[in-house]
C-alpha positions in Angstrom: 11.0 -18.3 5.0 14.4 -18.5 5.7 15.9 -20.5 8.3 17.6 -18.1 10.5 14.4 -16.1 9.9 12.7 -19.3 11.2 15.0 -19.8 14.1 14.6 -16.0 14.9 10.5 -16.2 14.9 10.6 -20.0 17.7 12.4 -17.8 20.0 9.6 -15.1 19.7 7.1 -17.2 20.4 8.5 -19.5 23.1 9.6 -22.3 21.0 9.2 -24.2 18.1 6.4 -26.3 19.6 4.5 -22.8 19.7 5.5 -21.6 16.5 3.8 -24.7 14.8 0.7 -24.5 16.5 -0.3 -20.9 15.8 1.2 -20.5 12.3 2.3 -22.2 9.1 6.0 -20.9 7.6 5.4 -18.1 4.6 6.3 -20.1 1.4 6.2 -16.9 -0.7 9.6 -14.6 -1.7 8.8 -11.4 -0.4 8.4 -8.5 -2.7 10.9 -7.0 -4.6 10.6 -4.6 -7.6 13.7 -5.7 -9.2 12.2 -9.0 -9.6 8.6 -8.9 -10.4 7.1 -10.1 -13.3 3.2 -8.7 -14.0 0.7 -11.2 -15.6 -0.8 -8.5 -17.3 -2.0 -9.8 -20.3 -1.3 -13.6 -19.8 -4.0 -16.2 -20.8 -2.0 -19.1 -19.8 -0.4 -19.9 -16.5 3.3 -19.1 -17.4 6.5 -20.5 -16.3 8.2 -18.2 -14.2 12.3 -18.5 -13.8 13.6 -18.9 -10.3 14.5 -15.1 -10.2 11.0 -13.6 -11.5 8.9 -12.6 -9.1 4.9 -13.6 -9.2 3.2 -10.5 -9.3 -0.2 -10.3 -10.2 -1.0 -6.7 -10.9 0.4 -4.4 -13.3 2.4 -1.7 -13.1 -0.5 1.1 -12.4 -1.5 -1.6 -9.1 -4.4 -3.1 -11.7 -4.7 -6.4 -10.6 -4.4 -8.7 -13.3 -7.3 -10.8 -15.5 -5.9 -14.3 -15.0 -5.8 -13.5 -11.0 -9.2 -11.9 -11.1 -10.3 -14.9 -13.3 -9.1 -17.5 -10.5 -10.3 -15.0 -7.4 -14.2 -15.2 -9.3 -14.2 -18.5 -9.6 -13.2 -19.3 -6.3 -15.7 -16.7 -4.8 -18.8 -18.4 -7.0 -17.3 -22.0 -5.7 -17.3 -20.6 -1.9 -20.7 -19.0 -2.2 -22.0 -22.3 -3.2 -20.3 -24.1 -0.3 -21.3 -22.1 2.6 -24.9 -21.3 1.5 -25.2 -25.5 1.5 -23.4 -25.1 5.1 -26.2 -22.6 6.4 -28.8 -24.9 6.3 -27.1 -26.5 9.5 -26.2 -23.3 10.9 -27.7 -21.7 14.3 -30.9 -20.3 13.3 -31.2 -18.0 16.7 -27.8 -16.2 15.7 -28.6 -13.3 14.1 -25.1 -11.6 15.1 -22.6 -10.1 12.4 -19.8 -11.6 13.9 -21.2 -15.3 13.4 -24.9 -15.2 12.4 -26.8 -14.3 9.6 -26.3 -10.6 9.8 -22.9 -11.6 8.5 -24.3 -13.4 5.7 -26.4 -10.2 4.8 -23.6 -8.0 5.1 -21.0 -10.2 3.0 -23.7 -10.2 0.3 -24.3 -6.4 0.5 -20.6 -5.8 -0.2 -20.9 -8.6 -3.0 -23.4 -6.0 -4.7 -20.6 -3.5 -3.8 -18.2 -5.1 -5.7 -19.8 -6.7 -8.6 -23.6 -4.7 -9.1 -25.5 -7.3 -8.8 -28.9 -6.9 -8.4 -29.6 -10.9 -7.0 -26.8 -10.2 -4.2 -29.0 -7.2 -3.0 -32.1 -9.2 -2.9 -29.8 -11.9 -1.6 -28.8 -9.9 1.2 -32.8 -8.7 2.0 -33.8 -12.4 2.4 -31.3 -12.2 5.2 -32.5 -9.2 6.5 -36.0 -10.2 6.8 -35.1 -13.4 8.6 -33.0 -11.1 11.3 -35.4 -8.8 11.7 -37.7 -11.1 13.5 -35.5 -12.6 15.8 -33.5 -9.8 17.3 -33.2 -11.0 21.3 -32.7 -7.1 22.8 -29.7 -8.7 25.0 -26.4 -7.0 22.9 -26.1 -3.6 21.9 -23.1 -3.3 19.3 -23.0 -4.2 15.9 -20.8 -7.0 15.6 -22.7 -8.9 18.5 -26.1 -7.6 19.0 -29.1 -5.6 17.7 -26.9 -2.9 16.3 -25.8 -5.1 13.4 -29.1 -6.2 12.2 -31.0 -3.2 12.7 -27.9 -1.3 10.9 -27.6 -3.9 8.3 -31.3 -3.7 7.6 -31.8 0.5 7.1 -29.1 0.2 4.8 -30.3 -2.7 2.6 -34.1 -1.5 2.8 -32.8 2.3 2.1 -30.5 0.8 -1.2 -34.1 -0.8 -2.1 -35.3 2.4 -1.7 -38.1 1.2 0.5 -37.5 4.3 2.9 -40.1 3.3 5.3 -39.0 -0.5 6.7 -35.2 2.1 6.6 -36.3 4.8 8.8 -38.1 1.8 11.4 -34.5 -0.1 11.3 -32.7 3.3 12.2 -35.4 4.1 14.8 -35.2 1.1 16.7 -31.5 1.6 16.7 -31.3 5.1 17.9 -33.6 3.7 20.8 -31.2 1.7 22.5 -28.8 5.0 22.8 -30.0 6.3 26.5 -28.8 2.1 27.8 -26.0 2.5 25.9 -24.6 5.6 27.1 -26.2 5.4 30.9 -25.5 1.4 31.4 -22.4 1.6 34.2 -21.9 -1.9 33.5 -21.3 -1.9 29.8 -17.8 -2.6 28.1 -16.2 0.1 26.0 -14.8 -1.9 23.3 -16.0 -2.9 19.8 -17.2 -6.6 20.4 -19.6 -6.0 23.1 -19.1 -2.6 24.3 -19.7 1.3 23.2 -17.5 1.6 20.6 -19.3 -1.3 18.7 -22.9 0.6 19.2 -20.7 3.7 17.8 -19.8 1.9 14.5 -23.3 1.2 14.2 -24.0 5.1 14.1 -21.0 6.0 12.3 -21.7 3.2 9.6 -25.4 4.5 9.0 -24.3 8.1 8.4 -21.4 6.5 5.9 -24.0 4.3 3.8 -27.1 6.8 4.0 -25.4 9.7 4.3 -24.5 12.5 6.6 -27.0 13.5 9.5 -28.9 10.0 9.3 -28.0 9.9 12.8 -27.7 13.2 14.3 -24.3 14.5 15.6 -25.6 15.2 19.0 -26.6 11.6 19.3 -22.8 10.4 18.4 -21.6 13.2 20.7 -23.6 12.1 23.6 -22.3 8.4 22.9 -18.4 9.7 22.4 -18.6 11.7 25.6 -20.0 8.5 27.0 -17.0 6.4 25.9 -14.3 9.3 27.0 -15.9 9.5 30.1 -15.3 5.9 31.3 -11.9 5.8 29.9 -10.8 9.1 31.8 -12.2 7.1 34.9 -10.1 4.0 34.9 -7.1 5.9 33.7 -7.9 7.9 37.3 -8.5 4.9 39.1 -5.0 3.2 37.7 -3.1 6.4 38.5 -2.4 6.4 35.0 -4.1 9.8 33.8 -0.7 11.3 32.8 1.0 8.7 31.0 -2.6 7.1 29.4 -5.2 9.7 29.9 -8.2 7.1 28.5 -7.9 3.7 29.5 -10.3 0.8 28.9 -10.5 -2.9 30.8 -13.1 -5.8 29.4 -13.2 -8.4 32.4 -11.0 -6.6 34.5 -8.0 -6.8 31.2 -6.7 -4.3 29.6 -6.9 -5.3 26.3 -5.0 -3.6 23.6 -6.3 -4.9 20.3 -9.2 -4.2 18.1 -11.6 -6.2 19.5 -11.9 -6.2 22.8 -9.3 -3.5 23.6 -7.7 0.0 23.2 -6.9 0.0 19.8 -10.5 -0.2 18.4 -11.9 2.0 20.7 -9.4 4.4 19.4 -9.4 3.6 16.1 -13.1 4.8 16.4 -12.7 8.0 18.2 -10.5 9.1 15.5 -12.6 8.2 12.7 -14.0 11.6 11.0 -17.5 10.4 11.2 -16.7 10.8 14.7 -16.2 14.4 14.4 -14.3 14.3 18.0 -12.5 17.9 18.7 -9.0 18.5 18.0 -8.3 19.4 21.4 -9.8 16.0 22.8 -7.8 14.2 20.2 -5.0 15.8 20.8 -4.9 15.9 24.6 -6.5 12.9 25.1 -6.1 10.4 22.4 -3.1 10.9 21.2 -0.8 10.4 24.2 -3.2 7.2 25.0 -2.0 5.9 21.8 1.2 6.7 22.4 0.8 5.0 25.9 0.1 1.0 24.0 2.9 2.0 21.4 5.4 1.7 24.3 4.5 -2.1 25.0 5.6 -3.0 21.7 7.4 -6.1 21.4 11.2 -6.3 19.7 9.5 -8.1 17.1 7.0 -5.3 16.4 3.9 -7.0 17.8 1.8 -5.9 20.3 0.3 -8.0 23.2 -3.1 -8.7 24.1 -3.2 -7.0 27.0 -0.9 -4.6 29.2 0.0 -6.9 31.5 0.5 -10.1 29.2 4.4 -9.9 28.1 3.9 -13.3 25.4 4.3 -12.3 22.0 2.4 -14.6 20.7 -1.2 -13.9 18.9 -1.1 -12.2 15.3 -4.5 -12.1 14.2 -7.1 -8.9 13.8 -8.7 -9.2 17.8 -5.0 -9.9 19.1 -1.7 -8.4 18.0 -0.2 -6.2 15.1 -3.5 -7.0 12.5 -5.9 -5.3 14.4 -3.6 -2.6 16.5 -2.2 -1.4 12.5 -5.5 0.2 11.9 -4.9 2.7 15.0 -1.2 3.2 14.0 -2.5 4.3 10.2 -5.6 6.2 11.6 -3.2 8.3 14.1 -0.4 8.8 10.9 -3.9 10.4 9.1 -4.8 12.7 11.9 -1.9 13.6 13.7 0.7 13.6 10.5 3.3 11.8 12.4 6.1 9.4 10.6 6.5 7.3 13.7 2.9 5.8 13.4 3.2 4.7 10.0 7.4 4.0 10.5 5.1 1.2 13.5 2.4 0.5 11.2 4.7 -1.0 8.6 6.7 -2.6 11.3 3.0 -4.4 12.0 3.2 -5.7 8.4 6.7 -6.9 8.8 5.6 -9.7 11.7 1.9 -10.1 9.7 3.6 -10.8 6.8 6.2 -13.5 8.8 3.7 -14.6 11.6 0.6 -14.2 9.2 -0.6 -17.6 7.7 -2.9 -19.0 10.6 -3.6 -22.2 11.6 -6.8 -21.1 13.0 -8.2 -20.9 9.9 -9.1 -18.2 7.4 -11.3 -15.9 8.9 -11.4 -12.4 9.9 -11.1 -12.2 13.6 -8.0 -14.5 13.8 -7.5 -16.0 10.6 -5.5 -15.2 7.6 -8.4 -13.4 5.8 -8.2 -10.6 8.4 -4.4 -10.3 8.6 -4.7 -10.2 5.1 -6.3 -7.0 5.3 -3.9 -5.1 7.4 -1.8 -5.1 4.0 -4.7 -3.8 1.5 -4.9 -0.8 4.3 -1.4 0.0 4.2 -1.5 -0.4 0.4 -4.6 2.5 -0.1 -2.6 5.1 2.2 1.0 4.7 1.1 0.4 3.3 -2.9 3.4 1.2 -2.1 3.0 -2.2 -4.2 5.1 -4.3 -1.5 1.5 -4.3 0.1 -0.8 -4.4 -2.6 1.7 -7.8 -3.2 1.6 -8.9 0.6 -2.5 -9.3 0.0 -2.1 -10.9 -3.3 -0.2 -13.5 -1.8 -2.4 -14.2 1.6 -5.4 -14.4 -1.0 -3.3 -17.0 -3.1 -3.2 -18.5 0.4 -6.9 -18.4 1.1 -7.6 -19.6 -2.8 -6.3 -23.0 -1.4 -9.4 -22.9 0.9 -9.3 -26.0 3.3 -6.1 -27.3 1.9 -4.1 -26.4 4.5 -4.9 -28.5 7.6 -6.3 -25.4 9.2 -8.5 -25.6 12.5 -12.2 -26.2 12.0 -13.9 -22.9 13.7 -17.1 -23.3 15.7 -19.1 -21.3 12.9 -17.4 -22.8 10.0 -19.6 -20.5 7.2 -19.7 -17.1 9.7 -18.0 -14.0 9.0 -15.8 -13.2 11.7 -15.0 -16.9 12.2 -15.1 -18.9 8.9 -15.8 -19.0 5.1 -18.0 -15.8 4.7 -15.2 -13.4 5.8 -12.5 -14.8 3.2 -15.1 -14.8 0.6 -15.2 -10.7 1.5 -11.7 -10.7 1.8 -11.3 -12.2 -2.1 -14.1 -9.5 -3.2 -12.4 -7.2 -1.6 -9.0 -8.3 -4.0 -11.2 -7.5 -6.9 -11.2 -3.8 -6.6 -8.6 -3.0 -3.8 -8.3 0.8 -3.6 -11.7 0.3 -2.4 -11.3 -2.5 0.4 -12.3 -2.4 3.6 -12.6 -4.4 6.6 -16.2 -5.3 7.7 -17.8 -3.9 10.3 -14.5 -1.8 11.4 -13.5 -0.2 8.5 -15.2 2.6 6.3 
């Protein structure tokens, strides 16, 4: 990074004291066609001169064999590492976000990804392990019965053991009527509606269409546009923001706990919401968080918080650039992709976490934000961006990063980077877990 560009990001984020704490400086040249070199073909680590580019993918986007080579190995070596840590993990967590569903659902995209039969059965010994501790207290599938339940009719029905499936998806369907009548439940993804709608939407995505009925997701949808239109009245804010959501009396804007991820999942197809609906009440909602935009092109965490500070998946531009490319797909607009890459511009600068490498606010997860951009625009400046926050997340540990609470989890530690290194292994087909599909 250069050093007016370092000068320029301390007074974004309130000083230089700031700006070490949250992130480390990006050490890598940014992309440029003119100057890239592909390793295609190279056995040896090669010496590059000081105006060749690093790039390692070839010309079609084929990422290279001496990368793959080096992303394996470091996958097999972190596999090893966090199934010794497990053994010391919570054994009562059974969420995705930090339990064991997590571990199931990293292996099931390792079978994904590589064909493996052993990750499959890998991810089953989870499964059963889950299944008999789920607590009934959390609905969505990142944090409560959702996940596992979900997790499980998917593994059991890719075992094709349709029985122990169909159990998993009726238990799920079950918790529906508290879903959609509980007055004191959230809307967002962690906790919230939208989360128990992922669960639905990713069923009918792995098992296929109708494996949850549409009139269950349209009772659910109506659910979640019902509350929004209701705060948005109670905030006189109806015309500007026609669905608004709060989580502990915030008004969050990012995926997690906020607007953007409840969005982001009323506009998925699965979700088959109308046109009109979308249209009339979606899009000008979006529209509504695109106007607190920071100079810088980040977003805050919440309406009424002006720091620009957090740039990680839950908080900020890495989690709000999956609404911006969702709303460019439906609504064909340039301005929401012209802001999504605007997102990668501060990811990309403000991207390299000391937090750590996870999903939820690590560099594994911002890392992501790129691969998206890369599938819908083709444009190799992103497909380089990832390369380069995995060559970060090869160095596992190296950096001086934050310990997290759930060192081996998948929203919080070592499980999520390994997905995020799979997912470098065949990335026209990445995907972000348990938001993505």
């Amino acid at each position: 990074m250069g050093e007016a560009m370092s000068k320029r990001l301390k007074l974004q984020l309130g000083g230089e004291s700031d700006t070490e704490e949250r992130v480390f400086a990006n050490p890598y040249p940014d992309y440029d066609p003119a100057a890239a070199s592909s390793e295609e073909g190279e056995e040896e680590d090669v010496q590059l001169s000081s105006t060749t580019l690093d790039v390692p993918f070839d010309d079609q986007g084929k990422i290279c064999p001496r990368f793959t080579r080096r992303v394996q190995t470091k996958i097999n070596d972190l596999l090893q590492q966090m199934e010794e840590g497990l053994k010391t993990a919570d054994p009562h967590d059974c969420s995705t976000y930090t339990g064991w569903t997590g571990t199931a659902l990293l292996y099931l995209q390792m079978y994904r990804v590589a064909g493996d039969a052993s990750y499959l059965q890998r991810s089953l010994d989870y499964v059963r392990r889950i299944l008999r501790n789920l607590n009934g207290r959390r609905v969505t599938f990142l944090c409560g019965d959702a996940g596992p339940l979900a997790v499980g009719a998917v593994v059991y029905h890719k075992l094709q053991n349709e029985k122990e499936s169909k159990d998993c998806i009726t238990k799920l369907l079950q918790m529906q009527r508290t879903v959609c009548m509980d007055v004191d439940l959230p809307d967002e993804l962690l906790y919230g509606r939208a989360g128990f709608l992922y669960a639905l939407l990713y069923l009918n995505a792995e098992i296929g269409p109708g494996t949850v009925p549409q009139s269950t997701i349209k009772e659910l949808i109506d659910a979640i546009i019902e509350s929004g239109k209701n705060l948005s009245k109670e905030e006189r804010k109806s015309e500007r923001c026609p669905l608004l959501y709060q989580w502990h009396k915030k008004q969050y804007v990012g995926a997690a706990h906020g607007m953007a991820g409840i969005y982001y999942m009323l506009m998925q197809p699965l979700s088959n919401v109308d046109q009109e609906t979308l249209m009339e009440l979606v899009k000008p909602s979006i529209d509504y968080v695109r106007h607190k935009k920071f100079r810088s092109g980040n977003y805050p965490s919440s309406l009424s918080n002006e720091s620009d500070r957090l740039v990680q998946w839950c908080h900020g531009a890495p989690g709000v650039i999956h609404m911006l490319l969702q709303a460019y797909k439906i609504f064909k607009e340039e301005k929401y992709l012209k802001d999504a890459m605007e997102c990668s511009d501060v990811i990309w600068q403000r991207g390299l976490l000391r937090k750590g490498y996870g999903i939820c606010h690590g560099t594994a997860g911002n890392g992501y934000a790129f691969l998206s951009l890369y599938r819908l625009t083709q444009d190799k400046k992103y497909l380089y961006r990832a390369c380069k926050f995995a060559e970060w997340c090869l160095d596992y540990g190296a950096h001086g990063c934050r310990i997290p609470d759930r060192p081996y989890s998948l929203f919080e530690g070592m499980a999520g980077a390994i997905h995020f290194l799979s997912d470098m292994l065949a990335p026209e087909s990445s995907r972000f877990p348990a938001f993505e599909f």
